[in-house]
PDB file with one MODEL, atoms N, CA, C and O in Angstrom:
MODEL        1
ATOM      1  N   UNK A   1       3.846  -7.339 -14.305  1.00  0.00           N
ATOM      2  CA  UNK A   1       4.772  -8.264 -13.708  1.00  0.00           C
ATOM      3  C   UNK A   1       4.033  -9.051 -12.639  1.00  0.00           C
ATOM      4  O   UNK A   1       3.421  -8.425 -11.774  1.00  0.00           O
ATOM      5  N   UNK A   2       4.048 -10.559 -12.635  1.00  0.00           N
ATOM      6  CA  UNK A   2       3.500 -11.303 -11.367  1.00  0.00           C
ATOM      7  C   UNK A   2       4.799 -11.622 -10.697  1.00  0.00           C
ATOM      8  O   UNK A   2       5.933 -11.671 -11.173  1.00  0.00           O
ATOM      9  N   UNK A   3       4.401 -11.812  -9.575  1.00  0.00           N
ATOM     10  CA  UNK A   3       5.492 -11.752  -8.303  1.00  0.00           C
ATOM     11  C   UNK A   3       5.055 -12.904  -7.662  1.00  0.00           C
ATOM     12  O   UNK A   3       4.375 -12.692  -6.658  1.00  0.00           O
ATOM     13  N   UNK A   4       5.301 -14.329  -8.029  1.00  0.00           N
ATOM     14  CA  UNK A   4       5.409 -15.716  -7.297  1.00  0.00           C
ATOM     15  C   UNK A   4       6.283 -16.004  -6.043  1.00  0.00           C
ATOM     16  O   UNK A   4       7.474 -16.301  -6.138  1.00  0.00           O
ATOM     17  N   UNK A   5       5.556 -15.886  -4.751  1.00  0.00           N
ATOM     18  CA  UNK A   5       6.677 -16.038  -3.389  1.00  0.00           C
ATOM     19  C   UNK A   5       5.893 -17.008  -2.592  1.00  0.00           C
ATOM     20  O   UNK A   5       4.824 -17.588  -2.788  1.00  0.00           O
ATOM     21  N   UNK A   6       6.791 -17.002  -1.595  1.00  0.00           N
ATOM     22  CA  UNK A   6       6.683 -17.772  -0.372  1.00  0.00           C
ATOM     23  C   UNK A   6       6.541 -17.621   0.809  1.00  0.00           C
ATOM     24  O   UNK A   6       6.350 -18.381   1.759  1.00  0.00           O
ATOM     25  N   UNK A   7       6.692 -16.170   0.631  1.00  0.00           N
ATOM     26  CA  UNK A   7       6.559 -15.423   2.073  1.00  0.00           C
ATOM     27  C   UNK A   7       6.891 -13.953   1.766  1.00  0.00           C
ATOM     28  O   UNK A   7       6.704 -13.625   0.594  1.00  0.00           O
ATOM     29  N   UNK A   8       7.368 -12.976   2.636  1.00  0.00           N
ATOM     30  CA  UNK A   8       7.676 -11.448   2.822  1.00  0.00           C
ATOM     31  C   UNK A   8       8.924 -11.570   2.340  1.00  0.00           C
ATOM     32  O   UNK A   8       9.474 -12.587   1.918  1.00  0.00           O
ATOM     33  N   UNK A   9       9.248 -10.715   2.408  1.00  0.00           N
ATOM     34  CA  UNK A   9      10.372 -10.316   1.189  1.00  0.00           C
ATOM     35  C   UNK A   9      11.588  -9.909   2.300  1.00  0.00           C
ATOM     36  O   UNK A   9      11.819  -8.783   2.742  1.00  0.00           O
ATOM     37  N   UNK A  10      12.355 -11.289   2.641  1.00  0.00           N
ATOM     38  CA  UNK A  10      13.703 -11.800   3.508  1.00  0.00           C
ATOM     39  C   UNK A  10      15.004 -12.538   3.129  1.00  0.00           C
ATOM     40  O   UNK A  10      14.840 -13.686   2.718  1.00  0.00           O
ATOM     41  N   UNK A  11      15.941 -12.194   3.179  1.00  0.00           N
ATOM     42  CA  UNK A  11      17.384 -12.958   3.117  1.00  0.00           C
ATOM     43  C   UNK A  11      18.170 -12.572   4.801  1.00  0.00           C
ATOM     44  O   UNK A  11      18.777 -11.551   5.125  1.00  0.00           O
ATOM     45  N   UNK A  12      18.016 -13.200   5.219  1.00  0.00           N
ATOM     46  CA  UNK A  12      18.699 -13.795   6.828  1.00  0.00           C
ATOM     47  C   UNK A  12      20.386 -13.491   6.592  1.00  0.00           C
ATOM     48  O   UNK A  12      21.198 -12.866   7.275  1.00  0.00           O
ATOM     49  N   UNK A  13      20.500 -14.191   5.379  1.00  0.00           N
ATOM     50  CA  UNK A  13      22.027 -14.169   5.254  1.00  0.00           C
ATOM     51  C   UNK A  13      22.503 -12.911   4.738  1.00  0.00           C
ATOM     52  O   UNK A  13      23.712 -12.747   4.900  1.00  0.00           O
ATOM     53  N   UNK A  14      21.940 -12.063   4.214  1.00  0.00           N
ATOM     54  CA  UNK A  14      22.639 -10.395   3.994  1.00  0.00           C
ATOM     55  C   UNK A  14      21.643  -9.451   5.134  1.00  0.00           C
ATOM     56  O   UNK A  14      21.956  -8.286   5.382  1.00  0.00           O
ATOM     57  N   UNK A  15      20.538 -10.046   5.718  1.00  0.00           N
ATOM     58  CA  UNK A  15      20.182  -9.350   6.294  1.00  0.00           C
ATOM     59  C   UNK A  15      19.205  -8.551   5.958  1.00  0.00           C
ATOM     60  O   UNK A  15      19.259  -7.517   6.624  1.00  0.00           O
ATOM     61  N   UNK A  16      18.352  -8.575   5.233  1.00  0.00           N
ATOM     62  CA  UNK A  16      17.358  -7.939   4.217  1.00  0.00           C
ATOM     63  C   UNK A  16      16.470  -8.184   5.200  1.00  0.00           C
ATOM     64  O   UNK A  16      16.937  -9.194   5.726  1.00  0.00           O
ATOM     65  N   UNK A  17      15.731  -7.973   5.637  1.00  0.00           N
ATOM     66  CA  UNK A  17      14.254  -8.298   6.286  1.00  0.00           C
ATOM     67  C   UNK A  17      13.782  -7.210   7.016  1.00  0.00           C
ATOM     68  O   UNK A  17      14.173  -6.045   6.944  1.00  0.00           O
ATOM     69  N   UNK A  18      12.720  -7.783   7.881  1.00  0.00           N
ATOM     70  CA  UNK A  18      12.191  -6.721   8.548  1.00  0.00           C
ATOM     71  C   UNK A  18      11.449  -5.756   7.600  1.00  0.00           C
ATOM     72  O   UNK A  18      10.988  -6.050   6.497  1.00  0.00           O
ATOM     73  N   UNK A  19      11.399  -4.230   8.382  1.00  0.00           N
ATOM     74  CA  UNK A  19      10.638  -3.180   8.007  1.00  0.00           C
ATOM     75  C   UNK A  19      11.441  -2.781   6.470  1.00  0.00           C
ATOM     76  O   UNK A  19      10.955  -2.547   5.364  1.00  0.00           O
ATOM     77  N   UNK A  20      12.993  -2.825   6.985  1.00  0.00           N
ATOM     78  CA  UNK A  20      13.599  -2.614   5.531  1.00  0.00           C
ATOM     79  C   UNK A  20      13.131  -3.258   4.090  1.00  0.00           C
ATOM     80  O   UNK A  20      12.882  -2.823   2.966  1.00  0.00           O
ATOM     81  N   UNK A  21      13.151  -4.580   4.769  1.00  0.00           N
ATOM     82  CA  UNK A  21      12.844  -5.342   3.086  1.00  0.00           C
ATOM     83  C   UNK A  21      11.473  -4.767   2.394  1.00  0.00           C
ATOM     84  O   UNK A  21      11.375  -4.176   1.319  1.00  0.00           O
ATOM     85  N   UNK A  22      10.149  -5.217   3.596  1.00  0.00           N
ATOM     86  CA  UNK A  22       9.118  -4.466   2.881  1.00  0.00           C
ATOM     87  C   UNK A  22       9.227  -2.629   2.360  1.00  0.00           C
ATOM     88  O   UNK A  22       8.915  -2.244   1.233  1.00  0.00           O
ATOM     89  N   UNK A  23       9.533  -2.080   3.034  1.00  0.00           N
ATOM     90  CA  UNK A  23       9.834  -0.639   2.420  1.00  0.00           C
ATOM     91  C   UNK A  23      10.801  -0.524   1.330  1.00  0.00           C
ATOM     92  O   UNK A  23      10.425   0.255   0.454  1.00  0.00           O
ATOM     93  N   UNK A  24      12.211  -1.204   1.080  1.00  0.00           N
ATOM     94  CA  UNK A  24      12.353  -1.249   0.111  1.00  0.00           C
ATOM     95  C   UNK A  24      11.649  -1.904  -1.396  1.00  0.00           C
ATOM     96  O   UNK A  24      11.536  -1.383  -2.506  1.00  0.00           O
ATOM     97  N   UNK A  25      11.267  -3.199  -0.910  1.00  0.00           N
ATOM     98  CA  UNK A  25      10.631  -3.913  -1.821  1.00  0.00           C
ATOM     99  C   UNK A  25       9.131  -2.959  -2.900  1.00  0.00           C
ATOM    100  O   UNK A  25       8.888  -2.968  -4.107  1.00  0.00           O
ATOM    101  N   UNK A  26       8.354  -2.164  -1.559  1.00  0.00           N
ATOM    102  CA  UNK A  26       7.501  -1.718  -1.460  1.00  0.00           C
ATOM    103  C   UNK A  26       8.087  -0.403  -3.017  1.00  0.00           C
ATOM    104  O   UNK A  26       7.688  -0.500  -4.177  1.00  0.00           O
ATOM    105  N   UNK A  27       8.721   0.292  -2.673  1.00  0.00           N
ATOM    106  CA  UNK A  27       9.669   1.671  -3.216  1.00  0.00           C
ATOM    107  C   UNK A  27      10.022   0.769  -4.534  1.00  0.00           C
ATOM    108  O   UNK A  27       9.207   1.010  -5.425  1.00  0.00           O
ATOM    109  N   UNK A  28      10.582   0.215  -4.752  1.00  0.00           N
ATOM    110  CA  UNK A  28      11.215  -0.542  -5.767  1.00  0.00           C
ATOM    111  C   UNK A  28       9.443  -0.825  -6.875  1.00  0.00           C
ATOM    112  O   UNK A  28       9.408  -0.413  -8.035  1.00  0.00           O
ATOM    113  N   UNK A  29       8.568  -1.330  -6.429  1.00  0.00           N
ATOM    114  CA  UNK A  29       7.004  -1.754  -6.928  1.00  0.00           C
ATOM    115  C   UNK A  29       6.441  -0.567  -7.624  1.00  0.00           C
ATOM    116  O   UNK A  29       5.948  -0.531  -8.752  1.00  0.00           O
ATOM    117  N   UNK A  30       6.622   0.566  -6.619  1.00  0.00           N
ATOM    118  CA  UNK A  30       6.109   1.902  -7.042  1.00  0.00           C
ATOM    119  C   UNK A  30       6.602   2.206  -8.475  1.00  0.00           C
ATOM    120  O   UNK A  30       5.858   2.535  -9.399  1.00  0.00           O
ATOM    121  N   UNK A  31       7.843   2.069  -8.547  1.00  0.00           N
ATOM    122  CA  UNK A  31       9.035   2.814  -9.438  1.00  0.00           C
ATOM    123  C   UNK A  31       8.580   1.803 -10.607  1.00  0.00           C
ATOM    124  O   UNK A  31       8.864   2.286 -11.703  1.00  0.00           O
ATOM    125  N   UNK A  32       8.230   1.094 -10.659  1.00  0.00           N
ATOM    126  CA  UNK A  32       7.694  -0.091 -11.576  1.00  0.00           C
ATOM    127  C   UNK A  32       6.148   0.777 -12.325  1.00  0.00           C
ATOM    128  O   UNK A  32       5.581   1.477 -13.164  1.00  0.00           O
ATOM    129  N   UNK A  33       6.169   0.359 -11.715  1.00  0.00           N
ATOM    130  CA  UNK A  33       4.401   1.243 -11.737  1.00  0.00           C
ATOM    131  C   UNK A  33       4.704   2.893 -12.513  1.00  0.00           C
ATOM    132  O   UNK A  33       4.142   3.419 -13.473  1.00  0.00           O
ATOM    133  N   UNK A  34       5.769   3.359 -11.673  1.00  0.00           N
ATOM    134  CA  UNK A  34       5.532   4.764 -12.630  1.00  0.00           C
ATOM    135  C   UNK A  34       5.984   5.138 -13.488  1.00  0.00           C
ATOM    136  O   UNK A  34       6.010   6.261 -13.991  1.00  0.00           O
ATOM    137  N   UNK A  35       6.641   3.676 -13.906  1.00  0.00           N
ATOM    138  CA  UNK A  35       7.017   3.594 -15.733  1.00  0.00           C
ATOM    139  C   UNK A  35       6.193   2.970 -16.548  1.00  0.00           C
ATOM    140  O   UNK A  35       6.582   2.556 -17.640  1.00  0.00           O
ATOM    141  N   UNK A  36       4.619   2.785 -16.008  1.00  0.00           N
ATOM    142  CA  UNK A  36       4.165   1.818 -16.529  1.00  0.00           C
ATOM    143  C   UNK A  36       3.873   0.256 -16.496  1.00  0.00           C
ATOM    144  O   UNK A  36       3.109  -0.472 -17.131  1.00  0.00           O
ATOM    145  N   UNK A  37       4.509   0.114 -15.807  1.00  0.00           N
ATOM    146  CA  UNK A  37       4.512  -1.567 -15.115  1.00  0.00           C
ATOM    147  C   UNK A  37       3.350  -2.029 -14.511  1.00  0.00           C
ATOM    148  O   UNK A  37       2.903  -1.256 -13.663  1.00  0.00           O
ATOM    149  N   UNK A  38       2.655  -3.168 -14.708  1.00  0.00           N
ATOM    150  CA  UNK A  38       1.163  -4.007 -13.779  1.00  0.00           C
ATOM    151  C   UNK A  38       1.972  -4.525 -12.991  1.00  0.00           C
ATOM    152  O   UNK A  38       2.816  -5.235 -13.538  1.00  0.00           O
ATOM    153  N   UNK A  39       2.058  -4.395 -11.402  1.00  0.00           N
ATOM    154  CA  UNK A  39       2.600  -5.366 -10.574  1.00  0.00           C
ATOM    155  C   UNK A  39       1.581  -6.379  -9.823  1.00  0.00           C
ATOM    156  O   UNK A  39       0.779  -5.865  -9.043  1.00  0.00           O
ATOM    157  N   UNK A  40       1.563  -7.430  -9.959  1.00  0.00           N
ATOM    158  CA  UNK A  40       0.827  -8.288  -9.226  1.00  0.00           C
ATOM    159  C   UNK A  40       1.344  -9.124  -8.301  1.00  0.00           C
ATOM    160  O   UNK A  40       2.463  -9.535  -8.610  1.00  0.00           O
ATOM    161  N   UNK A  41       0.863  -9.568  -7.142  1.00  0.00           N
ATOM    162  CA  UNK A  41       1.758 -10.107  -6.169  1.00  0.00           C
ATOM    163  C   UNK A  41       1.002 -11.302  -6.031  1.00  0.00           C
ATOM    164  O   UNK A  41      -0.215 -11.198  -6.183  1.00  0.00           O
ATOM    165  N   UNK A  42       1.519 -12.495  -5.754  1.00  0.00           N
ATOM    166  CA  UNK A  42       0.584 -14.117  -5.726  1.00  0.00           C
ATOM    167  C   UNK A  42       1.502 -14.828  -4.599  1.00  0.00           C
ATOM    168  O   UNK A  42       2.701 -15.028  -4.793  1.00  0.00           O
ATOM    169  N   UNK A  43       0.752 -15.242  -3.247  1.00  0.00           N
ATOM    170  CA  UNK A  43       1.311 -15.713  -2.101  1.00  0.00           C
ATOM    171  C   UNK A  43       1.267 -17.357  -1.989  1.00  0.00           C
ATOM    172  O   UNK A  43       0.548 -17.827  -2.870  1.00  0.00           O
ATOM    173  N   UNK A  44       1.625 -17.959  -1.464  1.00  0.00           N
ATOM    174  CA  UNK A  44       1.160 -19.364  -0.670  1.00  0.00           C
ATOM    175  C   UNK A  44       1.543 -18.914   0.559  1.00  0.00           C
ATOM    176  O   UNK A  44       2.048 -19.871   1.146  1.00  0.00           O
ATOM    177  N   UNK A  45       1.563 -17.469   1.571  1.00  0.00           N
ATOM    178  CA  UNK A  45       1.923 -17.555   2.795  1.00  0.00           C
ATOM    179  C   UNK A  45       0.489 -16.868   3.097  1.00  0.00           C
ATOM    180  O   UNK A  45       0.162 -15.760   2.673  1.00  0.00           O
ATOM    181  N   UNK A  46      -0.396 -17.801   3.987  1.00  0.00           N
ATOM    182  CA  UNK A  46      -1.466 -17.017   4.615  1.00  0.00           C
ATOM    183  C   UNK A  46      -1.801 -16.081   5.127  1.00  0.00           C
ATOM    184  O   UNK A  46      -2.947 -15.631   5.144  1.00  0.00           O
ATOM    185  N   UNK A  47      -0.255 -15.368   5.936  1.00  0.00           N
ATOM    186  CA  UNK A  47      -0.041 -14.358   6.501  1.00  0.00           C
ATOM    187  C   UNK A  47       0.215 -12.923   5.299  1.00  0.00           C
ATOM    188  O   UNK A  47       0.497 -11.785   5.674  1.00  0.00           O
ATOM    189  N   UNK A  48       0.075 -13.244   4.185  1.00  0.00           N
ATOM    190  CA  UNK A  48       0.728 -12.299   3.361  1.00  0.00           C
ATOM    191  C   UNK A  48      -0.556 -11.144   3.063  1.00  0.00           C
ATOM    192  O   UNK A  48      -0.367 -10.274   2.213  1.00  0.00           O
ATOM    193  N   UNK A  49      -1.644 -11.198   3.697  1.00  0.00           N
ATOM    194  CA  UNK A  49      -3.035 -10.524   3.739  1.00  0.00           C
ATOM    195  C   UNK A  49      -2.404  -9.511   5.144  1.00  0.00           C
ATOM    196  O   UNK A  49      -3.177  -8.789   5.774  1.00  0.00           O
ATOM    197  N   UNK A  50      -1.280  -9.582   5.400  1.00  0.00           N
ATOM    198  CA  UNK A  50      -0.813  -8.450   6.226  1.00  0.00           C
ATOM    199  C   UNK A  50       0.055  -7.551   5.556  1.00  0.00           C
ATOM    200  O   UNK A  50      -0.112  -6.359   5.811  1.00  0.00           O
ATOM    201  N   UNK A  51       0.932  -7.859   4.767  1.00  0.00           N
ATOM    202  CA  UNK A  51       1.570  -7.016   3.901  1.00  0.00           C
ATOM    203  C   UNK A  51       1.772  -6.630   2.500  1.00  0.00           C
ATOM    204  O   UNK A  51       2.550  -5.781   2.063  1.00  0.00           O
ATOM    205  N   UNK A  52       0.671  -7.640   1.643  1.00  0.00           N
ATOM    206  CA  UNK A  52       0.859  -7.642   0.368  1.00  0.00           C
ATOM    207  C   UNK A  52       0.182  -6.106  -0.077  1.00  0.00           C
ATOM    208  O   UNK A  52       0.664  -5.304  -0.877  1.00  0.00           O
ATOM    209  N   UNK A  53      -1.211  -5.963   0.787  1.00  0.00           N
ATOM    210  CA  UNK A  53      -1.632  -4.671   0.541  1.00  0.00           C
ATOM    211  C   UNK A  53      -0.778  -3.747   0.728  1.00  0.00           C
ATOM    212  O   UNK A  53      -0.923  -2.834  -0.085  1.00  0.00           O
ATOM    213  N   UNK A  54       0.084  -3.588   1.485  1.00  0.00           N
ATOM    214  CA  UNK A  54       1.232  -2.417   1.550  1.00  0.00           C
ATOM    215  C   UNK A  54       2.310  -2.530   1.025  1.00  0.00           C
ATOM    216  O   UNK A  54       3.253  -1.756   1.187  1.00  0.00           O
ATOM    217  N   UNK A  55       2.297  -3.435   0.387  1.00  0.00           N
ATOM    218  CA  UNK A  55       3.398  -3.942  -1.055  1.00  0.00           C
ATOM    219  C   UNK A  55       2.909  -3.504  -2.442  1.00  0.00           C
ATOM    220  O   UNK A  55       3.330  -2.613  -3.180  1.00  0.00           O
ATOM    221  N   UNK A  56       1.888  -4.393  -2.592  1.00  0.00           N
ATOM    222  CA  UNK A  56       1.532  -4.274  -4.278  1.00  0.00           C
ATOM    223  C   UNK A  56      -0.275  -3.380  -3.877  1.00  0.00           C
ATOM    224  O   UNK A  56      -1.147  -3.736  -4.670  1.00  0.00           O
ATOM    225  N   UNK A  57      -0.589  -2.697  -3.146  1.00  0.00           N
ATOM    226  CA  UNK A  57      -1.918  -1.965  -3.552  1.00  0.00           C
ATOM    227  C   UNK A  57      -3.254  -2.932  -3.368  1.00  0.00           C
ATOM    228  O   UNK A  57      -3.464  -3.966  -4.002  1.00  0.00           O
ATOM    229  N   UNK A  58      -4.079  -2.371  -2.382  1.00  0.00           N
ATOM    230  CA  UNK A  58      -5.180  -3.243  -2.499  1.00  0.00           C
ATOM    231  C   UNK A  58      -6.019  -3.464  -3.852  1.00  0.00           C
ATOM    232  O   UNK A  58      -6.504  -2.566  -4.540  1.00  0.00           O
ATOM    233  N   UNK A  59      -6.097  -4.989  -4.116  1.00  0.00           N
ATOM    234  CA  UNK A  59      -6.779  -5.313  -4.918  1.00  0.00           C
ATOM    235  C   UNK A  59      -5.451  -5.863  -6.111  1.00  0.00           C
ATOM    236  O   UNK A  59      -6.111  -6.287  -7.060  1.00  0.00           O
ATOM    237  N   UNK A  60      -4.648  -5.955  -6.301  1.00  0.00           N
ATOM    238  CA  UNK A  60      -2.860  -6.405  -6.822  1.00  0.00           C
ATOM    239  C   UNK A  60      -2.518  -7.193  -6.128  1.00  0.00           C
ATOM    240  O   UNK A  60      -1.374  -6.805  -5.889  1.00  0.00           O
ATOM    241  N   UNK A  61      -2.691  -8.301  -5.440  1.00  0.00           N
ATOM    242  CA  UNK A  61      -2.469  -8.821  -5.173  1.00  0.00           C
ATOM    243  C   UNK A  61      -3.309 -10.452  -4.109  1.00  0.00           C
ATOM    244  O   UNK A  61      -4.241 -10.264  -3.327  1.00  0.00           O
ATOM    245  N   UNK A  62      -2.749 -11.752  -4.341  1.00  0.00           N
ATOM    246  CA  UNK A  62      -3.702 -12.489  -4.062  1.00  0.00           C
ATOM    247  C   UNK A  62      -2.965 -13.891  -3.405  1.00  0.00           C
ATOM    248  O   UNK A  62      -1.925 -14.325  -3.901  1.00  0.00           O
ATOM    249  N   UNK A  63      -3.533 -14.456  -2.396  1.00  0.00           N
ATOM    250  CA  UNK A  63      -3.608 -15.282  -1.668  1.00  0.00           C
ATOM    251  C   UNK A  63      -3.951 -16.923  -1.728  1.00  0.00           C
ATOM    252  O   UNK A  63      -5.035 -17.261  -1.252  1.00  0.00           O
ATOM    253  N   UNK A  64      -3.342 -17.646  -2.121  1.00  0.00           N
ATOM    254  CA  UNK A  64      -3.497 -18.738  -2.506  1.00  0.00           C
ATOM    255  C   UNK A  64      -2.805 -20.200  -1.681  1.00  0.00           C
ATOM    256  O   UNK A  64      -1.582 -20.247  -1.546  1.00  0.00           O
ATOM    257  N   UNK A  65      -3.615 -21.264  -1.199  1.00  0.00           N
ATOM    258  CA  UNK A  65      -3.132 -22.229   0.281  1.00  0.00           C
ATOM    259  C   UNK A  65      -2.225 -23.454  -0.897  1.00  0.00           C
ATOM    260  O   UNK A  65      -1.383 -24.214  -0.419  1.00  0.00           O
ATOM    261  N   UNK A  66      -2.463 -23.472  -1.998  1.00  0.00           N
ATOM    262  CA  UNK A  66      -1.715 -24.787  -2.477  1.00  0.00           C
ATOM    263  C   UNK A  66      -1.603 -24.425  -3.898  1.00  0.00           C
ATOM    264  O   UNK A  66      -2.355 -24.112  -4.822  1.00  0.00           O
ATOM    265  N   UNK A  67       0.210 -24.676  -3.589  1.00  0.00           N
ATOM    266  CA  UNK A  67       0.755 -24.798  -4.910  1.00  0.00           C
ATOM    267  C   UNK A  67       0.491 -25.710  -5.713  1.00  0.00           C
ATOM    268  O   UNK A  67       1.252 -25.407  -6.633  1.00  0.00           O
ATOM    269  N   UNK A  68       0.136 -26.316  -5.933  1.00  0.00           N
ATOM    270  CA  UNK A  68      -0.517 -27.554  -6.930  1.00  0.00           C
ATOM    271  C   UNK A  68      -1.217 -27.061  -7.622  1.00  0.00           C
ATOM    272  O   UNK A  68      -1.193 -27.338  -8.821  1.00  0.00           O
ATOM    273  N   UNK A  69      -2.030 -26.211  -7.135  1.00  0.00           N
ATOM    274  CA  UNK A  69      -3.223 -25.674  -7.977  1.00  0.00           C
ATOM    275  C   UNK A  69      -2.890 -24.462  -8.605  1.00  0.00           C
ATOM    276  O   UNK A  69      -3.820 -23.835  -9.110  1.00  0.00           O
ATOM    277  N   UNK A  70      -1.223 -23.793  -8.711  1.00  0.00           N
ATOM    278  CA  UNK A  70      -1.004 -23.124  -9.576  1.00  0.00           C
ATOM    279  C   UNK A  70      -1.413 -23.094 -11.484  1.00  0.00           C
ATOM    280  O   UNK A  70      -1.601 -22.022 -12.060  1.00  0.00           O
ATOM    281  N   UNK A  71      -1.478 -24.312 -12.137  1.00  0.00           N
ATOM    282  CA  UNK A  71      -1.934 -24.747 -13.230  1.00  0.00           C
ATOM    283  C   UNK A  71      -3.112 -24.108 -13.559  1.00  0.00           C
ATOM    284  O   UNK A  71      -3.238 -23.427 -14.576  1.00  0.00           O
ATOM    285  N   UNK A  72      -4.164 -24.336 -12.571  1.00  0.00           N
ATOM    286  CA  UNK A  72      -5.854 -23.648 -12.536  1.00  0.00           C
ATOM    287  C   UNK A  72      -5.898 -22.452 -11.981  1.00  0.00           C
ATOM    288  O   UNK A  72      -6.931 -21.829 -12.226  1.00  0.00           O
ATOM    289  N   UNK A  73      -5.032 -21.866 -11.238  1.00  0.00           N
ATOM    290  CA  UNK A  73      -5.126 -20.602 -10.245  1.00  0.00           C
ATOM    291  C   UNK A  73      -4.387 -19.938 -11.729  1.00  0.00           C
ATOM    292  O   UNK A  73      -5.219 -19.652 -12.590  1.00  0.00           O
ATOM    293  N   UNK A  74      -3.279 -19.736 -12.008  1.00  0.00           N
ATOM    294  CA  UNK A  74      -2.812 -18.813 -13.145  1.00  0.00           C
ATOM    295  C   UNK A  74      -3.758 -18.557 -13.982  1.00  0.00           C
ATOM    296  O   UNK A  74      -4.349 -17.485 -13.854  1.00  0.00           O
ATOM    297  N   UNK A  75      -4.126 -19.438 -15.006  1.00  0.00           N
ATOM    298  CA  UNK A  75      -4.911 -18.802 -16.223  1.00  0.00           C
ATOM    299  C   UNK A  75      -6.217 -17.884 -15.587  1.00  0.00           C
ATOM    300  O   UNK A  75      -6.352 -16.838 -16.221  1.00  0.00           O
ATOM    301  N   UNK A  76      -7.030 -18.021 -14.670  1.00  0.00           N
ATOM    302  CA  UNK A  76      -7.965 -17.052 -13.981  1.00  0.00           C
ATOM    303  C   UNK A  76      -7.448 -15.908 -14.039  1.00  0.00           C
ATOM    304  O   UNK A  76      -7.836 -14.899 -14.627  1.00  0.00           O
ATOM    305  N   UNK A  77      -6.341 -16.136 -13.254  1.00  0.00           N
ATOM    306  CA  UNK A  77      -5.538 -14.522 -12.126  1.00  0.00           C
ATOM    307  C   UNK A  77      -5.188 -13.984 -13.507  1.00  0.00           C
ATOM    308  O   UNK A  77      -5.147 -12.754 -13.505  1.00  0.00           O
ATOM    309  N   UNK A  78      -4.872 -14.658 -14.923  1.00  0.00           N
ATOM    310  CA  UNK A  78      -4.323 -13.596 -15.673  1.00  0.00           C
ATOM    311  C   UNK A  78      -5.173 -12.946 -16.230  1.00  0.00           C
ATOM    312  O   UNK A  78      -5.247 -11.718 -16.198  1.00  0.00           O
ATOM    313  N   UNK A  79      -5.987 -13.767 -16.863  1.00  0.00           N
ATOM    314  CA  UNK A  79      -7.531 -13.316 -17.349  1.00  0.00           C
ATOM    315  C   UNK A  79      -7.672 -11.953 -16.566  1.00  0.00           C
ATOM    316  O   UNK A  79      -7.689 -10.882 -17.172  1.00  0.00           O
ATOM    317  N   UNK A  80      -7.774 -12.038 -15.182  1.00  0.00           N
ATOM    318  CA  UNK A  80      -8.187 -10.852 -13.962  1.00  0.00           C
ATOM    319  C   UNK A  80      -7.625  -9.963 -14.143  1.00  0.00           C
ATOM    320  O   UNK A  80      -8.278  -8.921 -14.204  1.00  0.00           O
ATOM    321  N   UNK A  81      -5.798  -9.874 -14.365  1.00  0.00           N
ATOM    322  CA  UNK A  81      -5.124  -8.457 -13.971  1.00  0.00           C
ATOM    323  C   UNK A  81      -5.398  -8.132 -15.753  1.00  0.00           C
ATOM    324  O   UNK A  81      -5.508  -6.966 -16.132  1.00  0.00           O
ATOM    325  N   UNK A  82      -5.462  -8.971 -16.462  1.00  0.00           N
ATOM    326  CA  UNK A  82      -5.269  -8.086 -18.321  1.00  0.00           C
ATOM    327  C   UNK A  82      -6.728  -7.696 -18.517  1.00  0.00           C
ATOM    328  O   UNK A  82      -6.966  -7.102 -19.569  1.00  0.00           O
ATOM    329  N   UNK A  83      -7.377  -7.840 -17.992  1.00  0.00           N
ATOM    330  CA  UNK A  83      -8.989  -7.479 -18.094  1.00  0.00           C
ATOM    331  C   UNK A  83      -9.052  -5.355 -18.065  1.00  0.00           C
ATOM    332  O   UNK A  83      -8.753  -4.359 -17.405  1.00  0.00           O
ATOM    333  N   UNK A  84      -9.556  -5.745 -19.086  1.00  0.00           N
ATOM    334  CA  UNK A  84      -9.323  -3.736 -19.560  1.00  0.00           C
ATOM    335  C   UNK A  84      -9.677  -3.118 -17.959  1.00  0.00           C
ATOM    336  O   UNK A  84     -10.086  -3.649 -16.927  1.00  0.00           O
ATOM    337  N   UNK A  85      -9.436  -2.249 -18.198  1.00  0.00           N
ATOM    338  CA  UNK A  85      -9.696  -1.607 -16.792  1.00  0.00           C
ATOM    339  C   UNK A  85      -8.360  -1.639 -15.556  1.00  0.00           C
ATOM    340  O   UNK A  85      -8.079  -0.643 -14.889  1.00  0.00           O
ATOM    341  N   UNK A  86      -7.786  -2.704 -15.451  1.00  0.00           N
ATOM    342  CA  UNK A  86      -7.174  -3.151 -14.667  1.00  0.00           C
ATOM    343  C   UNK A  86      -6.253  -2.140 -14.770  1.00  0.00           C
ATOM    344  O   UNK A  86      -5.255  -2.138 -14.048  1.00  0.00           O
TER     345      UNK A  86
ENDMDL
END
């Protein structure tokens, strides 16, 4: 599964944020994973090199400054996570 965002994982209006959202979000990734699931996480928030590792696992996840260049950034990143081993 790739995970296309914009930032940390927040809704203001129910109140989701904070430590909760990442720990849930985080718990929810795992449970993915221990059915088998590839989770990959893909940012445009610069800051996300603070929590993506404690989201999706170092090295699952990746950092990117401009959406435009999603077109050329995808086909790489997929190549990367389906690459045996992964």
């Amino acid at each position: 599964m790739l995970v296309i965002t914009e930032g940390r994982p927040h809704d203001p209006i129910d109140r989701y944020e904070g430590r909760y959202a990442l720990d849930d979000t985080r718990r929810a990734l795992q449970e993915m994973r221990g059915h088998g699931l590839h989770c990959f996480g893909l940012t445009i928030d610069r800051r996300g090199r603070a929590w993506l590792p404690y989201l999706f696992g170092p090295g699952h996840y990746a950092v990117f400054s401009r959406p435009d260049a999603l077109p050329t950034v995808l086909p790489r990143l997929y190549a990367r996570i389906t690459a045996p081993g992964e």
